[in-house]
Structures are given as C-alpha cells and as structure tokens.
C-alpha positions in Angstrom: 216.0 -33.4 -37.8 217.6 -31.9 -34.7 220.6 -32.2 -32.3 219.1 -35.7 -31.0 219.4 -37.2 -34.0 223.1 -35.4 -35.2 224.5 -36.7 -32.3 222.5 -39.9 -32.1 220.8 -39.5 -28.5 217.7 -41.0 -27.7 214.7 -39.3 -27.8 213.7 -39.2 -24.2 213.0 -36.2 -22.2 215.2 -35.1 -19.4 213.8 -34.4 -15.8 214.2 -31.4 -15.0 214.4 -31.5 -11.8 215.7 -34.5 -10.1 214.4 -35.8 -6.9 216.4 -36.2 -3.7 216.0 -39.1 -1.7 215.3 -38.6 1.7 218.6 -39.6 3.9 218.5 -41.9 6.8 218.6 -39.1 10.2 221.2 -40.1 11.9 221.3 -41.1 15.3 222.7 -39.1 18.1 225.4 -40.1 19.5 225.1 -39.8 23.6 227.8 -38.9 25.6 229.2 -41.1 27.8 229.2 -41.0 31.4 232.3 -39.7 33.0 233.5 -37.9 30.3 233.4 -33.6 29.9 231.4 -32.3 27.3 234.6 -30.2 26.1 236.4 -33.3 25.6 233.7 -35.0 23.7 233.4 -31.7 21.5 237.3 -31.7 20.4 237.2 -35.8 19.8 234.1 -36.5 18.8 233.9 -39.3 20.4 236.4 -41.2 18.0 239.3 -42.7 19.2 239.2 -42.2 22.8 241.3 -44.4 25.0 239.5 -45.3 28.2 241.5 -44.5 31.4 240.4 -47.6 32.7 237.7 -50.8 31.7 234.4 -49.5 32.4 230.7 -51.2 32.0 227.7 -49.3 31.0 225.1 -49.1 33.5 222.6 -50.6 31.6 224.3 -53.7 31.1 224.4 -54.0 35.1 220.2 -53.9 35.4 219.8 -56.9 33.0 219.5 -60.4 34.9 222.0 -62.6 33.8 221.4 -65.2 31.6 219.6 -68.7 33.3 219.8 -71.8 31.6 216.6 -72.3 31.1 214.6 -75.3 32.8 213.6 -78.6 31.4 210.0 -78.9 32.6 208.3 -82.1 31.8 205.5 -84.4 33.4 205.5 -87.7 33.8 203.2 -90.4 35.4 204.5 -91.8 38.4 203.7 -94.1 41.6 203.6 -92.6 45.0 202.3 -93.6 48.6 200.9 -91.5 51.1 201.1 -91.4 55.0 197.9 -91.2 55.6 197.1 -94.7 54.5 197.8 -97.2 56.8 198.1 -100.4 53.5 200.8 -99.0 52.0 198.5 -98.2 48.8 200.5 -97.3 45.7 198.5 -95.1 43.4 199.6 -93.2 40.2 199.5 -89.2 39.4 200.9 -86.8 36.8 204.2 -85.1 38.7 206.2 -82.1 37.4 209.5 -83.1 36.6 212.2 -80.5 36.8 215.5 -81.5 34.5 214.8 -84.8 34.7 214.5 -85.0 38.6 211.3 -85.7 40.1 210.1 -84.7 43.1 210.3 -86.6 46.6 208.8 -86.4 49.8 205.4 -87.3 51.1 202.4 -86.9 49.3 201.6 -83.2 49.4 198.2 -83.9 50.7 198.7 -86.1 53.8 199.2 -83.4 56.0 195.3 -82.8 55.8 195.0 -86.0 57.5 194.1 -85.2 61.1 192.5 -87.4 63.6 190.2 -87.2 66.7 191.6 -88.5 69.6 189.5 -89.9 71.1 190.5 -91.8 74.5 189.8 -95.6 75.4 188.5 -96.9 78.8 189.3 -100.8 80.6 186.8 -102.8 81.9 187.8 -101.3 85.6 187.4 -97.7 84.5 183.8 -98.1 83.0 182.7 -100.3 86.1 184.0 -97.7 88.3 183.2 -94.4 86.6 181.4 -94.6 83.6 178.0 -96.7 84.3 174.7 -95.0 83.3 171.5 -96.3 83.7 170.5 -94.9 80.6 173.1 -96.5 78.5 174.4 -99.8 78.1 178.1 -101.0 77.4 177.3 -102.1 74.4 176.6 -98.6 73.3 179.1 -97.0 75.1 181.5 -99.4 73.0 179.8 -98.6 69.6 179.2 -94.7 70.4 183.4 -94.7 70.6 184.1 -97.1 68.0 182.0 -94.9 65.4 183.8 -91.6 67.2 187.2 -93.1 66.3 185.7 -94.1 63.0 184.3 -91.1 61.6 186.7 -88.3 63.9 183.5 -87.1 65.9 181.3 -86.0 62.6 178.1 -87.0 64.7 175.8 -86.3 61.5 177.6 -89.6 60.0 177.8 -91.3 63.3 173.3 -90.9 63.9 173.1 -92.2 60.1 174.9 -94.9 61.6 173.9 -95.9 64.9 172.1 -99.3 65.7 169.8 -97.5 68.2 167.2 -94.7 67.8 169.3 -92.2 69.5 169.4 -88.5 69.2 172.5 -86.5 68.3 172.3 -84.4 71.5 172.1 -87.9 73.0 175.1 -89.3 71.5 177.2 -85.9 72.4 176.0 -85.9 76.2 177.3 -89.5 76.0 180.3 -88.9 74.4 181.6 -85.6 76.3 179.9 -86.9 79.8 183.0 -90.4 79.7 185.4 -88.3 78.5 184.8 -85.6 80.8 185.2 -88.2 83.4 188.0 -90.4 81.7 190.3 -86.6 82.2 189.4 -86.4 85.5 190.0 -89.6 86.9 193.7 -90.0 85.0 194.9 -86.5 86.4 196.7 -86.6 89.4 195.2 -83.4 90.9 191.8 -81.5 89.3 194.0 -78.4 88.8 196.1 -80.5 86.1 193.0 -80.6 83.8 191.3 -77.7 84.6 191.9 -76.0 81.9 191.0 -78.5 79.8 187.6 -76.9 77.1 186.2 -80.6 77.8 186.3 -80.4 81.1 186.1 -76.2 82.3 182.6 -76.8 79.8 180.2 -79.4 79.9 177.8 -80.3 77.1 174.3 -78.9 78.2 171.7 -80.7 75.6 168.7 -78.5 76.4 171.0 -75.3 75.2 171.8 -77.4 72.2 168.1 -78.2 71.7 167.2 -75.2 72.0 169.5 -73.2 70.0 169.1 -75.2 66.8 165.5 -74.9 67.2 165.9 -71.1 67.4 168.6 -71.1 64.2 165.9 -72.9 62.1 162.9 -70.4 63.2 166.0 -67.6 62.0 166.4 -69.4 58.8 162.9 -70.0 57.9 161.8 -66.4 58.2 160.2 -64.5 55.5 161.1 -61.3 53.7 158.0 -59.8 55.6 159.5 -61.5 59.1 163.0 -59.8 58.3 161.7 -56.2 58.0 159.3 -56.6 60.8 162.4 -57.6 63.2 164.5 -54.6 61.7 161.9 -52.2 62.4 161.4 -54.0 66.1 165.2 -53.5 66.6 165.4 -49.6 65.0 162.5 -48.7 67.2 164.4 -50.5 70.5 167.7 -48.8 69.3 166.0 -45.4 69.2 164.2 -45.8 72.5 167.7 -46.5 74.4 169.4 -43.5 73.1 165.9 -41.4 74.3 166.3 -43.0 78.0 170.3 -42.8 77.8 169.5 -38.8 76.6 167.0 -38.6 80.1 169.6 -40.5 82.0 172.3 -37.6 81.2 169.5 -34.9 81.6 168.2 -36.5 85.3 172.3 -36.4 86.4 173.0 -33.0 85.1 169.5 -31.9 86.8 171.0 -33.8 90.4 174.1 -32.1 90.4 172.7 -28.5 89.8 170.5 -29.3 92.7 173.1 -29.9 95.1 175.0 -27.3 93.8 172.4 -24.7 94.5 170.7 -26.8 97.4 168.2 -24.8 100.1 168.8 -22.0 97.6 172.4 -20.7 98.0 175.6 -22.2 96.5 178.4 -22.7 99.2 180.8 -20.1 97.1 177.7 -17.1 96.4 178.0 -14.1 97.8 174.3 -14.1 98.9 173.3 -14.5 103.0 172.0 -18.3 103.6 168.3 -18.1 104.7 168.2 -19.1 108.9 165.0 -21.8 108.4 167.9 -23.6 105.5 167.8 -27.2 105.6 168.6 -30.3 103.6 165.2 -32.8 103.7 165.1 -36.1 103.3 163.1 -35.5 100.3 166.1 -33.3 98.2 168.5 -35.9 99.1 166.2 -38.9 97.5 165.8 -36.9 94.7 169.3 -36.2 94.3 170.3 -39.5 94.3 172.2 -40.2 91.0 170.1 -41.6 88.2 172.7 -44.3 87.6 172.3 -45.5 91.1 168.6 -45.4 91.2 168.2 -47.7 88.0 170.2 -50.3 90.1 167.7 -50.7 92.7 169.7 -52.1 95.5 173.3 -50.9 96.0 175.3 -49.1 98.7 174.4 -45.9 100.8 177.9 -44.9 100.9 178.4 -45.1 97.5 175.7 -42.7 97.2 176.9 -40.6 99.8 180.3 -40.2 98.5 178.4 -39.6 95.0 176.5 -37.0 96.7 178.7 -34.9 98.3 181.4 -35.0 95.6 178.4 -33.4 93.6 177.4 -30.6 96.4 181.6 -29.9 96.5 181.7 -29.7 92.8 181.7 -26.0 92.7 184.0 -25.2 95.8 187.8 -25.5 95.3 190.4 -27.9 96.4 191.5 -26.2 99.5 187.6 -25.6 100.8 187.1 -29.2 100.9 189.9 -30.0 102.7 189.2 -27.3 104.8 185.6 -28.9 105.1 187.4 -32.3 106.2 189.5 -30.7 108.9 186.5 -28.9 110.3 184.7 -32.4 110.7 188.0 -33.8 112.2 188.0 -30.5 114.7 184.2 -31.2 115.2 185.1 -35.5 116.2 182.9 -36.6 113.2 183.8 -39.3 110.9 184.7 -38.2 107.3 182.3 -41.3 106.4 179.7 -42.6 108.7 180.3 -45.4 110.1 176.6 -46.3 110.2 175.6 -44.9 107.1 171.6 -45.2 107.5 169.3 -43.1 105.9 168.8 -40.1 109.3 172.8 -40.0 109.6 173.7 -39.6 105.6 171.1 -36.6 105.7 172.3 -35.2 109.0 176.0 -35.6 107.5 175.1 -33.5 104.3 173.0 -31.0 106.1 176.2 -30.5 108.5 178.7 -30.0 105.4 176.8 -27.7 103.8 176.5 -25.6 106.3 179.9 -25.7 107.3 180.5 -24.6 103.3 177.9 -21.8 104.0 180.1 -21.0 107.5 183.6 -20.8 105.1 181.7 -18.7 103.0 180.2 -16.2 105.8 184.0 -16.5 106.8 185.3 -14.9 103.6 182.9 -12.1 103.1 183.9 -10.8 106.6 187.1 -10.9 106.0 186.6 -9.2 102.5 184.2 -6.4 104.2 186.6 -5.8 106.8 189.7 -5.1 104.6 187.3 -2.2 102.7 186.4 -1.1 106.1 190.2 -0.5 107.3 191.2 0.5 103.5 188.1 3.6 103.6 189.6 4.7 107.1 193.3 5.3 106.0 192.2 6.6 103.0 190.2 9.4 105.3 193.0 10.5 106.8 195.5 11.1 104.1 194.6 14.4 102.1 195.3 15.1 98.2 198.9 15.6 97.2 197.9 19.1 96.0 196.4 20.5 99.5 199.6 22.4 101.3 200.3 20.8 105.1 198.4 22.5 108.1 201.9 23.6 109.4 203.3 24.8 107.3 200.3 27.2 106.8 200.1 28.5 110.5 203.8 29.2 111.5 204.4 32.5 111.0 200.8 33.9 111.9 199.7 34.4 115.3 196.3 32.3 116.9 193.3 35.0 116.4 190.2 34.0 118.1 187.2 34.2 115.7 184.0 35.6 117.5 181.0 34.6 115.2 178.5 37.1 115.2 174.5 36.7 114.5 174.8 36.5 111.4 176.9 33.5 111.4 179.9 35.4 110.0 183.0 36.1 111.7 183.6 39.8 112.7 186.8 39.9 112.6 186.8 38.8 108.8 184.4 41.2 108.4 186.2 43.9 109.8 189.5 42.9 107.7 187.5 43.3 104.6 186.1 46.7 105.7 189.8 47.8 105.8 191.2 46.5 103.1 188.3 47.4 100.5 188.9 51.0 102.1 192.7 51.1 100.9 192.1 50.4 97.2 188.6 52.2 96.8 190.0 54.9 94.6 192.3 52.0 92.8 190.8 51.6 89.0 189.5 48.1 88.3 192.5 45.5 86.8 191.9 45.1 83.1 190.7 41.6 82.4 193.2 38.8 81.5 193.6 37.9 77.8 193.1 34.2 77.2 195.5 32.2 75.6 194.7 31.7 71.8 194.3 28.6 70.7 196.5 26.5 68.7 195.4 26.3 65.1 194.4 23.4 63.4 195.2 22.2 60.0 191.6 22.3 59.2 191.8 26.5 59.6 
C-alpha cells in the first residue's frame, strides 16, 4: 500500500518531462512603404491612421479582372467569292459569346486569276496570223490559258494537238506580246512591260531544261568530280590573279627605275639613256595587256602616272609646264606607237633635267657656305688689330737657314739676361676631387 492508493490516484506513471510543441514562426511583418522605421518601431504597426488612401503596389501589376469569354463552335453555312454559283457549303466556325463571325470566306483571297487578254476577229486578221498555227488553236490555246491561269503542264495534258510546251508558250507570249503593242498608243507606254522588254526564246528554254535534268541525274561520283573541277579552277585564278599583281608591281618598278636611274636619285644619268620601244611594251600594264585591244592613251596615261609615281606633286606640274614652254601637247594628239615612246623618252628626261637642276643648286649652296666659313676665324683667336697697334713694322730678313735673324738675335739677348736666373720650380697640379669610392 502506498500514497496512490491512500489518496486514491491511479496508478499511472507521470512524464517527467513534458514535451513542448513546436509553435507556428510567425510571419514578419513588412514595413510599409512611406512610413520611417522609427515610427514603425514605437507603433508597431497597430493602429496607424493613414494620412491619406493609399494602394499597395502590388495590387497595381495585377491585370484586372476579364469576364471571361464564351467560346463555342457551331456548324454553319457560308459562301465564298471566289465561286461564281453562289455555292453554299457548311464548316465548323468559332463562335465568340454567341456571335459568329462575318465577312468573306477567309480563304477567297487565294483566289487570283491570269489575265489573260482577248483578241476580235480584226486584230487576229491583222496581227496575229501564223503559218504555223491555225485559229482554231489560237482560240483553244487562250481558252485553256484562261481555264487553267497559264499552268501549261495542265494545259499539254490537255491540248487536242501534239504540241510542245515550248510551243504553246512561244504561242501564247508571241499574241500577247503583239496584242500590248498594238493597243498602246506609243511603244514607250508598254515598254516596260516584262512581256514585252523580254520575249520567250524556246531554244533557251529547250536548252536549259535539258541541262537541269543532266544536273539532276548526276551521280555521287559526277558531284565530286565537278567539285574537284571547280576547286582546281578556283585555285588556278587566285595563281593568275597572284601573277597579275606580281607582273604590275614588276611594271611600275621598271618605270620607276627606267634606263637605270630614278628621276629623284642623286646618281648622274648615263649620256647613251634611252627609253626603247621594247621597255615601253613591256611596261604596259598587265591589266591592259589581257584585254587585247584597248586605247593607247589609256596606256599612256597609265604609263606615265607609273614613271611619276615616285616624284612629288610639284615636279609633275613642273614637268607639265616644261612641255607647255617646250609647245608639246600634254597628250598626243596622235597617239601612235613612235610619238607615245618619243613622249615618255622626253618626260623622263626632263625629270632627269629637274633633278640635275637640284643637285646644282644643292652643291652650290655648300660651295658659298665652305667660302664664308674660310674667312671667319674661331671666337677664341684675338683680332689682327688689335695685336699690331702699339708695335712698330720690323722687316724680317730670313736667313739660310730658313729662320729669321732678327728672332734669332732677340733670343740671343734675352736668354743672356736671365742666364744666371735659377730654373722656376715646376707647377703643382691640381689634386683631384675625391670620389666616394676612395
């Protein structure tokens, strides 16, 4: 017997330790825009009075409510424009609250036709007869046109005669072509008309679809053969277009230093110079020599632009007003073969003449600048004048010896004086400075 049962309790075991249940966390509470975070701190945000009404900003980016649509389908009749028997056919339509669409049939806008123009009896007899075709099928060949809107695969299938597509297309563009023609008042009304500024050729026709199906019935084998044909073309052309570039480069270096000087060196032309028919056929540019046939004075302008190239602005104009002062034409006015070579011989060696012209000019400045410098003495040499003022002119005999006596006697004298005089001590160089090193 224990307390339990004295006092009546149950006989169950207490827990000793009771377990907490976790708490919800509570959300945080954000603090709306516009207010300070002091204020928010002494209210808590309980019981504040807004100023005035204010929306939160995220109710402003949601769409406003729609009523929703009422979307149902329904079968129902409709016509289209493109019928000319007022057909009435039925399809499934999307019905929008109860309102369906109208309109024309979405489709009849695909409906486009050919036109194709109609001739009298007046304008075939006067220009549309062929020998090769008959009225008849003229009149079927535009009936079937109209018919079909010019699909000419449909209109062969159809044809009464044995005729050819190309046939029935020469037929058919050849009466129009004429029809334009004849209607407009002036040619220049319908000239820029595609049926009439290009007429149907049916040998090109032929003779491209024959070459698309040889393209189309190729073989893998074919196909790399052809690519290889056209890499080995491809690299070929840049190897001539690199020789092309080499061949003008090489012209315009020969003209540059043609008979062996340049018009601006400082080297002396040779006297037997000259400019032979030979250079100047050689330095024909490469461009022009691929054309064949072309203009001599296009090459001559070519050609002595190239032999300036390396002289300045001011020595070709100077090169101009020396032909103008020499009465010769700046261009030949009969440009054969003797005269272009004679007029580039003459211009370079006027070039070669404006060049001797410089270098004598430069060698005489040095010769005028050496002579006034051999005149003027060195800053440090005492005037002549200034030396010989206050001594009287002595005559100077020379003797055999080559010296002067009376130099010779002066030293006599003076050496006698100071005989007995003991020698001057020698002079004590300056010490040098020390450096850090000592």
């Amino acid at each position: 017997m224990d307390a339990k049962d004295i006092l009546g309790l149950p006989k169950t075991a207490f827990p000793s330790v009771q377990e907490k249940k976790p708490r919800a966390p509570k959300e945080p509470q954000r603090k709306p825009d516009g207010v300070s975070r002091e204020v928010y701190a002494l209210t808590g945000g309980v019981g504040m009075a807004p100023l005035m009404p204010t929306i939160e900003a995220s109710h402003l980016k949601r769409r406003p409510a729609v009523e929703k649509e009422k979307i149902a389908w329904q079968w129902l009749p409709f016509t289209s424009s493109a019928r000319t028997d007022n057909l009435q056919l039925y399809h499934w339509v999307r019905v929008v609250n109860g309102a369906p669409p109208t309109g024309d049939y979405h489709f009849a806008k695909y409906n486009k036709k050919a036109d194709v123009l109609k001739y009298t009896d007046e304008e075939y007899e006067k220009y549309l007869t062929d020998p090769a075709w008959s009225r008849e099928e003229t009149d079927k060949l535009f009936e079937l046109c109209e018919r079909f809107d010019l699909r000419f695969i449909v209109i062969v299938d159809r044809f009464p005669t044995d005729r050819s597509m190309e046939d029935l297309k020469s037929r058919y563009y050849s009466v129009t072509r004429a029809l334009l023609i004849a209607r407009a008042r002036s040619f220049d009304e319908v000239a820029g008309n595609p049926l009439v500024k290009e007429t149907f050729n049916a040998a090109h026709e032929t003779e491209r679809k024959r070459a698309l199906s040889a393209l189309l019935s190729q073989t893998k084998q074919q196909e790399r053969k052809d690519a290889e044909i056209l890499a080995e073309a491809k690299r070929i052309m840049e190897t001539r277009a690199a020789s092309k570039h080499t061949e003008e480069a090489g012209a315009l270096a020969h003209f540059d230093n043609v008979d062996g000087v340049s018009p601006l060196s400082n080297t002396h032309p040779s006297s037997t110079a000259t400019l032979p028919a030979a250079a100047v056929n050689n330095s024909i540019p490469a461009s022009l020599r691929m054309l064949r046939v072309y203009l001599r004075t296009q090459a001559l302008d070519q050609m002595v632009q190239a032999a300036s190239a390396s002289a300045g602005l001011r020595v070709i104009k100077r090169v101009d007003q020396t032909l103008q002062d020499l009465g010769v034409n700046l261009k030949p006015k009969v440009p054969t073969k003797a005269v272009c070579v004679e007029h580039l011989e003459l211009r370079n060696e006027i070039l070669t003449l404006l060049n001797l012209q410089k270098q004598l000019q430069n060698k005489e400045a040095e010769v005028s600048a050496n002579r006034e410098n051999s005149f003027t003495e060195a800053p440090s040499t005492p005037k002549r004048a200034n030396r010989d003022v206050d001594r009287p002119f002595v005559p100077d005999t020379v003797g055999f010896a080559g010296e002067r006596a009376g130099k010779r006697d002066h030293k006599r004298k003076t050496t006698g004086r100071f005989i007995d005089a003991p020698p001057s001590p020698p002079q004590s160089k300056r010490p040098r400075k020390l450096k850090a090193s000592d």
